[in-house]
KEVEXLO-344600 format. One record per atom (N, C-alpha, C, O): residue in three letters; x, y, z. Coordinates in steps of 0.2 Angstrom, whole numbers, padded with zeros to 4 digits, always signed. Example, Ala and Ser with C-alpha at 12.3 -4.5 7.8 and 13.67 -1.06 7.14 Angstrom:
ALA+0066-0028+0039 ALA+0062-0022+0039 ALA+0066-0016+0039 ALA+0071-0017+0042 SER+0064-0011+0035 SER+0068-0005+0036 SER+0064+0000+0039 SER+0067+0006+0040 
//
This chain:
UNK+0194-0094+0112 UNK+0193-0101+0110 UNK+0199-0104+0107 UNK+0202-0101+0103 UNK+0201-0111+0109 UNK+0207-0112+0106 UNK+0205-0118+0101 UNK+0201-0123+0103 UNK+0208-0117+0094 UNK+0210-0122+0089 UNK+0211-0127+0091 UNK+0216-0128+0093 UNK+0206-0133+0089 UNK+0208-0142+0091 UNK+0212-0144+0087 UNK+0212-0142+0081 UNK+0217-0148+0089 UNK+0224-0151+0088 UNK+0222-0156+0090 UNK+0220-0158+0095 UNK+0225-0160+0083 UNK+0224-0168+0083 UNK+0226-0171+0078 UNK+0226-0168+0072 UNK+0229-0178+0078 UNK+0232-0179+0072 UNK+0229-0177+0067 UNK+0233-0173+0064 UNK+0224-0178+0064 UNK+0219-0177+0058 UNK+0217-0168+0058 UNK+0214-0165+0053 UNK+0218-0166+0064 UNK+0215-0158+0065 UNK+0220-0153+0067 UNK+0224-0154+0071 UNK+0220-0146+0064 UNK+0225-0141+0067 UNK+0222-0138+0065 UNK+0218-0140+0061 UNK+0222-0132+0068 UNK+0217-0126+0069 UNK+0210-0127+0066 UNK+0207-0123+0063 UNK+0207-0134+0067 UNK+0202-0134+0067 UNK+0198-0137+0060 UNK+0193-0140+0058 UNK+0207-0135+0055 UNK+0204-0139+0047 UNK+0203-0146+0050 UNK+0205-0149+0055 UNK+0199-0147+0044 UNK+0201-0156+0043 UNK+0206-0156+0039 UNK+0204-0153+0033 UNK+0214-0160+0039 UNK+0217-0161+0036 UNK+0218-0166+0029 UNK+0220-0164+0024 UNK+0215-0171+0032 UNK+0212-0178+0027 UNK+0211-0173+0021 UNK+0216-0172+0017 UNK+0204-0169+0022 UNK+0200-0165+0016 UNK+0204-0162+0014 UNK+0206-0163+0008 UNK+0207-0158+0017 UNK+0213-0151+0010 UNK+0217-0155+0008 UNK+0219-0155+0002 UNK+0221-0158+0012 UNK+0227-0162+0008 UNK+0224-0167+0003 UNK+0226-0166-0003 UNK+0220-0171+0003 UNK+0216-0174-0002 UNK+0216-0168-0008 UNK+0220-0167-0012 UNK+0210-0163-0005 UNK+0210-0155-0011 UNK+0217-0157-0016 UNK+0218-0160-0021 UNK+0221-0153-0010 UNK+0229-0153-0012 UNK+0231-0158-0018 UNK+0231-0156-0023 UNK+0232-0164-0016 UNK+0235-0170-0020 UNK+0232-0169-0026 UNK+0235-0169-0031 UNK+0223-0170-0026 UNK+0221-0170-0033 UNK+0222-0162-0036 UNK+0221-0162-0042 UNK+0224-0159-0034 UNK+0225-0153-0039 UNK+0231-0153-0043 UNK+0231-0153-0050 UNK+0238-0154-0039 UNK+0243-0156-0040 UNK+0243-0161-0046 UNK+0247-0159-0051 UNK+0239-0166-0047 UNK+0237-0173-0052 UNK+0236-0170-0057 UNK+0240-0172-0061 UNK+0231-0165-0057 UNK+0227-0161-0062 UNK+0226-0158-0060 UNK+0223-0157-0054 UNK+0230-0152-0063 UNK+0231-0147-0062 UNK+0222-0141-0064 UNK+0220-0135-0061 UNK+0216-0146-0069 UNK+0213-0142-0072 UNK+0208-0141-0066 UNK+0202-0138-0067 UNK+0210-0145-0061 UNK+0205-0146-0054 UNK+0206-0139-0052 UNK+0204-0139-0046 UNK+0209-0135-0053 UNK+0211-0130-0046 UNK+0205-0125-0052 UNK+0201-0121-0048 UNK+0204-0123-0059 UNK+0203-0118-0060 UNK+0194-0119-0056 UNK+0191-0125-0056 UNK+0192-0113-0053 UNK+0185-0111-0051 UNK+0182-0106-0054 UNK+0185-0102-0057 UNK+0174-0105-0053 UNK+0171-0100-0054 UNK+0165-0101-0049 UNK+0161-0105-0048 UNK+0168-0093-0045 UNK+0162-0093-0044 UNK+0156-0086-0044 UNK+0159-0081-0045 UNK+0149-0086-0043 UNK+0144-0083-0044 UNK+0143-0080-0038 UNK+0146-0081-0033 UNK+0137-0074-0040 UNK+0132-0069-0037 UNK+0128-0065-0041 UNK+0130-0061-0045 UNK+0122-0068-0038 UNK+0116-0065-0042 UNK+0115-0059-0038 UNK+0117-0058-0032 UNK+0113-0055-0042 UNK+0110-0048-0035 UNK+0105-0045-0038 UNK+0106-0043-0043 UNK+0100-0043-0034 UNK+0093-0041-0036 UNK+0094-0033-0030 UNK+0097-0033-0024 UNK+0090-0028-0035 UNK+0089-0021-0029 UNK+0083-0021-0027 UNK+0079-0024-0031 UNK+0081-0018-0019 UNK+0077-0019-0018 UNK+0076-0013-0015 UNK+0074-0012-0009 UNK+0076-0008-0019 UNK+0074-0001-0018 UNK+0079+0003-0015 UNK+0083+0001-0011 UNK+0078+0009-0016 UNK+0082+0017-0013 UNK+0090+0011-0014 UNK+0090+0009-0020 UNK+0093+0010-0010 UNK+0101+0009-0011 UNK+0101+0004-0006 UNK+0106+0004-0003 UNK+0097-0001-0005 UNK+0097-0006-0005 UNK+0097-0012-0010 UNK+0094-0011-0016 UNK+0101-0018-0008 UNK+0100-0022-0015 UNK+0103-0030-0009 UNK+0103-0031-0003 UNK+0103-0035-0014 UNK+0104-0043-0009 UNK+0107-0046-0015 UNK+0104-0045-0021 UNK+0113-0050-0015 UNK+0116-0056-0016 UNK+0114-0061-0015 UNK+0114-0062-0009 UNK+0112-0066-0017 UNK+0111-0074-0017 UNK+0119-0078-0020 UNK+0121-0077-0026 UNK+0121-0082-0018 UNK+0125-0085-0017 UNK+0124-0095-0017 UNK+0125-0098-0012 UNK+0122-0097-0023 UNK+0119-0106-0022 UNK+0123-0109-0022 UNK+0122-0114-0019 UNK+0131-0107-0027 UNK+0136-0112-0028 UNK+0139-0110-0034 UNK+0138-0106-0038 UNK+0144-0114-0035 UNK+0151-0111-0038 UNK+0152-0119-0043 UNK+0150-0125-0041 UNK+0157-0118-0049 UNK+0160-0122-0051 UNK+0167-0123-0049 UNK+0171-0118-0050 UNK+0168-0130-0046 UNK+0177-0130-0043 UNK+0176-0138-0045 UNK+0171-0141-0047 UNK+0183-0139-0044 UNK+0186-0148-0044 UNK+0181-0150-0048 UNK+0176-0154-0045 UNK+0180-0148-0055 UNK+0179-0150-0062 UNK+0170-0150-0062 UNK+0167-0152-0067 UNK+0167-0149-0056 UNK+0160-0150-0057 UNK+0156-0143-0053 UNK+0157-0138-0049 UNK+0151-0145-0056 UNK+0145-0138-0050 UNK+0145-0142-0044 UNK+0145-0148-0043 UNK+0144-0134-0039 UNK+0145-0140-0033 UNK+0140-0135-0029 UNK+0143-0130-0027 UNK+0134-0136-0027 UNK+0127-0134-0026 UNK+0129-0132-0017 UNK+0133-0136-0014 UNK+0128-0127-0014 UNK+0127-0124-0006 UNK+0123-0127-0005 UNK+0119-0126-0009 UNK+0122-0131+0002 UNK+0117-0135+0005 UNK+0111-0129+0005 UNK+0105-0129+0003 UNK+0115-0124+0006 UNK+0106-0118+0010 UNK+0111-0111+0005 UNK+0116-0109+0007 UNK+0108-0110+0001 UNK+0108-0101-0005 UNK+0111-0098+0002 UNK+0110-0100+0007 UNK+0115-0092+0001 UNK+0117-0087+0005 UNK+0113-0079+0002 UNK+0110-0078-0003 UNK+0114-0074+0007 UNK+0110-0070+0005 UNK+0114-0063+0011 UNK+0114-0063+0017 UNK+0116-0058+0005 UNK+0121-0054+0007 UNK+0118-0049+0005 UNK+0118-0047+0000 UNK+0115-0044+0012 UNK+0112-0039+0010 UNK+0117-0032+0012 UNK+0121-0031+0017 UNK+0115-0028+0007 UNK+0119-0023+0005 UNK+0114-0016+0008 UNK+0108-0017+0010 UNK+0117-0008+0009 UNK+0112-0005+0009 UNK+0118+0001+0010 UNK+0124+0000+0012 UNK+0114+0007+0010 UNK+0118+0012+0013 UNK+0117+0015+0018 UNK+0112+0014+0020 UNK+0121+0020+0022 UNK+0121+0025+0029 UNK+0115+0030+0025 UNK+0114+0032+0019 UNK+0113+0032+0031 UNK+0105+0038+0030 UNK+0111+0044+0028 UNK+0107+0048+0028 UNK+0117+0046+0027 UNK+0122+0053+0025 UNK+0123+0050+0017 UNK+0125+0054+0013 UNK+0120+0043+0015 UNK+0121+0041+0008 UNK+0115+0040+0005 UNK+0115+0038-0001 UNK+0108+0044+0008 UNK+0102+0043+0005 UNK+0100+0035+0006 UNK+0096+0033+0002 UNK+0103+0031+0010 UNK+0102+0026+0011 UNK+0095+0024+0020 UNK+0091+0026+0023 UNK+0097+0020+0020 UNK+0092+0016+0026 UNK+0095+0012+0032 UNK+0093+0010+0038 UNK+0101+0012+0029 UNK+0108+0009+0035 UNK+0105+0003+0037 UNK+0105+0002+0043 UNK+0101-0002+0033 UNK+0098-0007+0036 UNK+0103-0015+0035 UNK+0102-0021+0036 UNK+0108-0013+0033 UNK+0113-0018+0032 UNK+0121-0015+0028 UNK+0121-0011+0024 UNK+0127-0019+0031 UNK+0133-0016+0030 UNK+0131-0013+0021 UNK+0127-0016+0018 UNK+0135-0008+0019 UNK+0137-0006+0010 UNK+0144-0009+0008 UNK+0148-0012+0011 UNK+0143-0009+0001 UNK+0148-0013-0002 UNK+0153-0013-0001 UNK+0156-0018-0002 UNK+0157-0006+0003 UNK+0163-0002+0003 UNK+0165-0009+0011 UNK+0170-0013+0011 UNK+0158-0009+0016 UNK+0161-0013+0021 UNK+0161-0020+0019 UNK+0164-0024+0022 UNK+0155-0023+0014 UNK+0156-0030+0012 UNK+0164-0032+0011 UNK+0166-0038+0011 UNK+0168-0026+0008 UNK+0173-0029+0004 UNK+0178-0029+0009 UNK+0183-0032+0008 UNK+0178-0025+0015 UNK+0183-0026+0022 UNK+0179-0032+0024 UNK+0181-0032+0030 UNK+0176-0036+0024 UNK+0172-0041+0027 UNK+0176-0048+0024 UNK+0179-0052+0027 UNK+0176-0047+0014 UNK+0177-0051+0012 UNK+0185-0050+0011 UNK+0187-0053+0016 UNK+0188-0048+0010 UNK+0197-0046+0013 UNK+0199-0050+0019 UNK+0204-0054+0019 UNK+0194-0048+0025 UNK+0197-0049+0032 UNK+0195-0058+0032 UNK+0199-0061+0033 UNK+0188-0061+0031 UNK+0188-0066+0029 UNK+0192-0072+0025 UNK+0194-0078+0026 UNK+0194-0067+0020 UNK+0200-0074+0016 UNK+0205-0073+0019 UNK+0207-0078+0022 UNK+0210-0068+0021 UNK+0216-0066+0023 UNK+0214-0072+0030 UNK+0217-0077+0030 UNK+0210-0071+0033 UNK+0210-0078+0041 UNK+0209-0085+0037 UNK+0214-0089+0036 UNK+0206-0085+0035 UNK+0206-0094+0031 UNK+0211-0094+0027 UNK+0212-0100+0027 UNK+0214-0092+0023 UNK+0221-0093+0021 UNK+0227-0094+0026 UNK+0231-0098+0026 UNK+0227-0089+0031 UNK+0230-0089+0036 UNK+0232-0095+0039 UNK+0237-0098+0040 UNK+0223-0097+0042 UNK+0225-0104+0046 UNK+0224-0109+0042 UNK+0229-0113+0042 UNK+0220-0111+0038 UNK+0221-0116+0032 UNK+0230-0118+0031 UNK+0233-0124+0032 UNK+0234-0112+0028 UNK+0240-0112+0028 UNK+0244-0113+0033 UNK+0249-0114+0031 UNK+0243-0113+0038 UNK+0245-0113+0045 UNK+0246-0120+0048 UNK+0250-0123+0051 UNK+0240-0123+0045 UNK+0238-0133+0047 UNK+0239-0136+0043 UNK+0239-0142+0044 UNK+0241-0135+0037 UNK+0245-0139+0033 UNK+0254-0139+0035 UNK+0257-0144+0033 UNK+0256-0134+0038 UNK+0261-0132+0038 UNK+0262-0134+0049 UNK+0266-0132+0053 UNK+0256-0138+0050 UNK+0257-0138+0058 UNK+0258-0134+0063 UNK+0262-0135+0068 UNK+0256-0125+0061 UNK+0257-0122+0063 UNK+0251-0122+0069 UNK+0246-0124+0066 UNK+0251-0121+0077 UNK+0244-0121+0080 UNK+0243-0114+0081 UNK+0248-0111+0083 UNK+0237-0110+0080 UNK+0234-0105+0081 UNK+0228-0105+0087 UNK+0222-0108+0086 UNK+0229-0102+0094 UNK+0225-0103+0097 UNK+0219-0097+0096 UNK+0213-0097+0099 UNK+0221-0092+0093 UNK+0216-0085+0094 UNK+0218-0082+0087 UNK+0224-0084+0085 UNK+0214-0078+0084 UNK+0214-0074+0079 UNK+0209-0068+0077 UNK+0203-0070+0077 UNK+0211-0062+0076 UNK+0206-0060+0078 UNK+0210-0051+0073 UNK+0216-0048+0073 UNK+0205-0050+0069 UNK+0208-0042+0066 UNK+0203-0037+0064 UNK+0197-0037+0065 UNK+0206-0032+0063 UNK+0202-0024+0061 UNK+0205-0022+0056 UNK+0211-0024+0055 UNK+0201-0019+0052 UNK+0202-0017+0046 UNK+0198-0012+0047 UNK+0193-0012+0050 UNK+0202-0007+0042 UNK+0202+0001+0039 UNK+0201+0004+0033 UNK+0205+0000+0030 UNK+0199+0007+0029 UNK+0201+0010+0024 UNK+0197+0018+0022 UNK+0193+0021+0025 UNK+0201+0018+0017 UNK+0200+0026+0016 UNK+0197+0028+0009 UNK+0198+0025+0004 UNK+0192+0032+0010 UNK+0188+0034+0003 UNK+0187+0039+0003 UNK+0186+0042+0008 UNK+0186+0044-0003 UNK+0185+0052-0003 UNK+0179+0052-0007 UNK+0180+0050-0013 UNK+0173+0053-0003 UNK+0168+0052-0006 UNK+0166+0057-0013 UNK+0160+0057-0015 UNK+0170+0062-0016 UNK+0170+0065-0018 UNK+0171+0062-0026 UNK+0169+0065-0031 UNK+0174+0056-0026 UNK+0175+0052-0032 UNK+0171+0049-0033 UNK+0170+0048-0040 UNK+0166+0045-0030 UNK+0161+0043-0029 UNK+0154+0045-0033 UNK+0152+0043-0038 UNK+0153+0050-0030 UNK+0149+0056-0030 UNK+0152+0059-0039 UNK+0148+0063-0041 UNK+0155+0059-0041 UNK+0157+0064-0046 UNK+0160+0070-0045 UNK+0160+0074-0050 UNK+0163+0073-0040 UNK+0161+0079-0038 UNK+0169+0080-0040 UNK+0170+0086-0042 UNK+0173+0077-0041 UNK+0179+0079-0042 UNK+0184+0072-0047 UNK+0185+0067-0044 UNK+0185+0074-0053 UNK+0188+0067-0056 UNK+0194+0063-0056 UNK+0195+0058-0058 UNK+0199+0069-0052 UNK+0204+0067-0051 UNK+0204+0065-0044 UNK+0209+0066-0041 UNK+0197+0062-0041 UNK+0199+0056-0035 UNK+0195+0050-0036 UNK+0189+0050-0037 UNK+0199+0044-0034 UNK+0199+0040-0034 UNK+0192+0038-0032 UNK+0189+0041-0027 UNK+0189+0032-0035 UNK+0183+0032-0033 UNK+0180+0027-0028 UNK+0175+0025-0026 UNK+0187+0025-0027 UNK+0185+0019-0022 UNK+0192+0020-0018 UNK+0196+0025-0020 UNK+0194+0014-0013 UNK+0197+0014-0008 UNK+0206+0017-0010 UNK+0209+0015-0014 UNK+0208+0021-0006 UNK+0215+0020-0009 UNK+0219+0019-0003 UNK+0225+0018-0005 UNK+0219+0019+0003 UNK+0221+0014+0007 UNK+0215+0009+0012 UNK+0209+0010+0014 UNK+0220+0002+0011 UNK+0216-0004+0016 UNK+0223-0005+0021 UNK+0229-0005+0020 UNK+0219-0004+0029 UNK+0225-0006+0033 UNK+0222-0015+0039 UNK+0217-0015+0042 UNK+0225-0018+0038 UNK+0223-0024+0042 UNK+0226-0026+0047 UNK+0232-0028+0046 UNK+0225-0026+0054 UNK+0228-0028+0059 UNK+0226-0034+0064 UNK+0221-0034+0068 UNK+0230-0041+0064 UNK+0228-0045+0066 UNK+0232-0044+0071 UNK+0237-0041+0073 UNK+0228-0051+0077 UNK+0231-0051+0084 UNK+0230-0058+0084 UNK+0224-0059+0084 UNK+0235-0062+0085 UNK+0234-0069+0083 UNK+0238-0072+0092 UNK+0242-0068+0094 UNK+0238-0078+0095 UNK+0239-0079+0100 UNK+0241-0087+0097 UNK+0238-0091+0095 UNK+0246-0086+0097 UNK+0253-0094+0093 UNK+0258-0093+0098 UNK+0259-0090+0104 UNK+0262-0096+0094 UNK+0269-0097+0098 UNK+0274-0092+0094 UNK+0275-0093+0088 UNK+0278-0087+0095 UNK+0280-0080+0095 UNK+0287-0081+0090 UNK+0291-0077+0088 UNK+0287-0088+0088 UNK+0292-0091+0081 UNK+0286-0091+0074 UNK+0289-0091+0069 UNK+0280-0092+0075 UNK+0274-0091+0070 UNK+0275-0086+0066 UNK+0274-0087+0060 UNK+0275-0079+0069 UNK+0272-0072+0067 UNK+0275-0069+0061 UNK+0271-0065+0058 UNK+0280-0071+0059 UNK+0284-0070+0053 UNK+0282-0073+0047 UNK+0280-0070+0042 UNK+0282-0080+0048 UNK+0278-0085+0042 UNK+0269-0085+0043 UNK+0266-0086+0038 UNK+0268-0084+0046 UNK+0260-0081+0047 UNK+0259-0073+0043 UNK+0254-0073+0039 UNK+0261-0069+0043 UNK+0264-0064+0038 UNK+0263-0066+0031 UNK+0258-0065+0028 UNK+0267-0071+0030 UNK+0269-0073+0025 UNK+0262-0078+0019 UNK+0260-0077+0013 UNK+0259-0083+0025 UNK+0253-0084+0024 UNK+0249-0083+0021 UNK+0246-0086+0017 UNK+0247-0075+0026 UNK+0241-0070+0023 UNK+0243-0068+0016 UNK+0238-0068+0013 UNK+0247-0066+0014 UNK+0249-0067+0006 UNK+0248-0073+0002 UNK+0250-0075-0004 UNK+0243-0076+0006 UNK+0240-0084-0001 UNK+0233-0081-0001 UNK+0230-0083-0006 UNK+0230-0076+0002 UNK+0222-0073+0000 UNK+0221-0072-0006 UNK+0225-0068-0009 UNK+0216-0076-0010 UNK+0215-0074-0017 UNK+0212-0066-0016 UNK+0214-0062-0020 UNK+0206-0063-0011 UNK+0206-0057-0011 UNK+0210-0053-0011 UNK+0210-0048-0015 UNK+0216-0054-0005 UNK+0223-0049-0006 UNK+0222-0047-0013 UNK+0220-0041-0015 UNK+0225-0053-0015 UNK+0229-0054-0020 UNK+0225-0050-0027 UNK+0229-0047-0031 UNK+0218-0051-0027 UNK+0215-0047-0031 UNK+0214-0042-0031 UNK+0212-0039-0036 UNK+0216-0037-0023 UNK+0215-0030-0022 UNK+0221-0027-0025 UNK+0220-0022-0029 UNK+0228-0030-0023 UNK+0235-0029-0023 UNK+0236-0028-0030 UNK+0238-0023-0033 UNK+0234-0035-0035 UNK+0235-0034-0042 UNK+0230-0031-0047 UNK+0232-0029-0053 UNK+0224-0031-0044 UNK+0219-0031-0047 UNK+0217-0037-0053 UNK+0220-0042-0055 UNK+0209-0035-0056 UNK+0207-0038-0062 UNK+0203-0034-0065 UNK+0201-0028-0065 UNK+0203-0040-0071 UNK+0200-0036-0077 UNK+0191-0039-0075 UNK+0188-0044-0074 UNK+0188-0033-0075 UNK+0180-0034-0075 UNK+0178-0031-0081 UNK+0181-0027-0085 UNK+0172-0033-0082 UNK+0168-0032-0087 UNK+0161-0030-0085 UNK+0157-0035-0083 UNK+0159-0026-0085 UNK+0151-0024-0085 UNK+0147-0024-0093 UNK+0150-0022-0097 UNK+0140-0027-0094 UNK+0138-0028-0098 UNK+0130-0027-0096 UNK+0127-0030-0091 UNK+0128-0022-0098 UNK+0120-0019-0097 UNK+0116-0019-0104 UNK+0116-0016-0109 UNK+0112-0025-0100 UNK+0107-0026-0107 UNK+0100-0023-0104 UNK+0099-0024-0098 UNK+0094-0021-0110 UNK+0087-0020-0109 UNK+0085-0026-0107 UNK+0088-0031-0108 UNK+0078-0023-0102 UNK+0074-0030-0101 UNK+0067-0030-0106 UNK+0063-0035-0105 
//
């Protein structure tokens, strides 16, 4: 499927909108910081769901027309029920998702046209860290590998590279954060 190209459109953003985004952040600077949520309730054995209503950005709450709703679960070799991807593959999902809208977002502001885009993503876990079974391994992912196949013009592929490096996921994988867990009684 190819990307609508028009003066107001490239890969399909609308330009008006981001560049507007753009400009007022630039203005005020306190417009860019964001927060946003997820609620998450379990719903037995090693299933659980996410709700998603809406986030604080450009200085106010800003409500999702329709809640989102991200169900989690595990593979039946996990005592799970396999009835929806697990965390491990939500977080290749959310990775592969912002690295592509960073991608072309960045791409159309910069009138790059992108006619196809399209990646696979990998990663490696030793479920033994996991599990407890061994403490000196890591307990979550220690390789992510991403391969995109993008159909542009063959002077792109280097600055599109470069691009995917505005991912706030990347970025938060690559540098990490500080979290905080906090478990109170009910």
């Amino acid at each position: 499927m190819a990307a609508e190209t028009s003066v107001s459109h490239v890969n399909g953003i609308d330009l008006e909108v981001l560049k507007a985004t753009i400009g007022a952040i630039q203005r005020d600077p306190t417009l860019g910081a964001c927060r946003f949520r997820a609620r998450n309730r379990w719903l037995g054995a090693t299933r659980n769901c996410s709700t998603i209503a809406g986030f604080h950005g450009a200085g106010q709450e800003i409500v999702h027309p329709q809640a989102f709703e991200l169900h989690a679960d595990e593979p039946a070799v996990l005592a799970g029920e396999d009835r929806a991807a697990n965390p491990v593959e939500h977080l290749l999902n959310a990775l592969a998702g912002c690295i592509t809208t960073s991608m072309v977002a960045h791409a159309a502001v910069r009138g790059i046209q992108i006619d196809e885009l399209e990646s696979e993503l990998e990663g490696d876990i030793d479920l033994r860290g996991f599990l407890g079974l061994d403490p000196g391994v890591p307990k979550g992912y220690t390789s992510i590998r991403v391969k995109f196949r993008v159909k542009t013009a063959p002077e792109n592929i280097v600055q599109l590279k470069e691009l995917a490096a505005f991912s706030p996921v990347y970025n938060t994988l690559i540098q990490g954060a500080k979290v905080d867990i906090d478990i109170e009684a009910r």
